[in-house]
C-alpha positions, 0 to 999 in steps of 0.5 A: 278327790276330783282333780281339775286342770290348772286352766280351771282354777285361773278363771275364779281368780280372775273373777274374784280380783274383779271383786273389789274395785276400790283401793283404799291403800290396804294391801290384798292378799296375794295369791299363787298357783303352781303346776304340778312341776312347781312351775307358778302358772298363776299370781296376783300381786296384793300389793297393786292388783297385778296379775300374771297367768302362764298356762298353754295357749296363755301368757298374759300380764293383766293390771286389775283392782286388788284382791282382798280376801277376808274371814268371810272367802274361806273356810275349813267344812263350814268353819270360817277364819277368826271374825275380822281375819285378813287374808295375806296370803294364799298358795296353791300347789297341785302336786304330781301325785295326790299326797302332795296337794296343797293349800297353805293361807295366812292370815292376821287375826284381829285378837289374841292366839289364845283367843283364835286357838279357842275360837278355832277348836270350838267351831272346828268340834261343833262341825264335827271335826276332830281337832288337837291342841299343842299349844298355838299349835292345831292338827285335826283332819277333815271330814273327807279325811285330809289333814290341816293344820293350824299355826297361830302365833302373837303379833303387834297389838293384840293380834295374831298371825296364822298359817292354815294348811290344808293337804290332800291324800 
């Protein structure tokens, strides 16, 4: 696993709040990194684009245009969110040791879970991954071998709220 220094991470989120200029009153996604003392050294705020980057040698408090990240900005080896998938939220925590990296993503499908839960296990096998089902309930590893693991649950009109999380050894 190839370990960057945290600074690295703030420039791409940087670059991807510049992204989407317009504002149509839908909420972004909001974002965070933590250090690997927990400590969030970056946020941006789905809400109005705001964004804070707390790192050494910078403390900076920046207004930018919303992120708002969709189906198309992730990915499990190849396998994109359920079609129409917005993003909420994303969180990243480096983790002091190499077991405790982790990304964790929600998400609101524009379908049933049945719907997402098949959508997922069929893309996921055709990738060659493995994957388990236990009801709206999916485990499976990556090809570099790391876990994930996929909660889908029923939300209002026929859509679904997911949480992905992706750990790293």
């Amino acid at each position: 696993m190839i370990r960057l220094p945290m600074s690295a991470l703030i420039v791409p989120l940087v670059l991807l709040a510049a992204c989407d200029s317009k504002d149509d009153g839908k909420p972004g996604t909001d974002i965070s990194i933590r250090d690997d003392e927990g400590n969030v050294v970056a946020a941006a705020n789905g809400k109005d684009g705001k964004m804070s980057i707390q790192i050494p040698g910078l403390d900076a408090k920046i207004a930018l245009p919303k992120i708002r990240l969709d189906s198309d900005n992730f990915d499990i080896d190849g396998v994109k969110l359920y079609p129409g998938s917005s993003i909420r939220s994303i969180n990243v925590n480096a983790g002091k040791t190499e077991d405790t990296g982790r990304v964790s993503l929600a998400f609101t499908a524009p379908a049933s879970p049945d719907s997402v839960r098949e959508y997922f296990v069929n893309a996921l096998k055709e990738e060659g991954l493995s994957v388990a089902a236990d009801g709206n309930l999916l485990t499976g590893k990556q090809k570099d071998g790391d876990p994930f693991r996929i909660d889908l649950k029923p939300a209002a009109a026929n859509t679904t709220q997911g949480a992905i999380t992706l750990s790293a050894k």
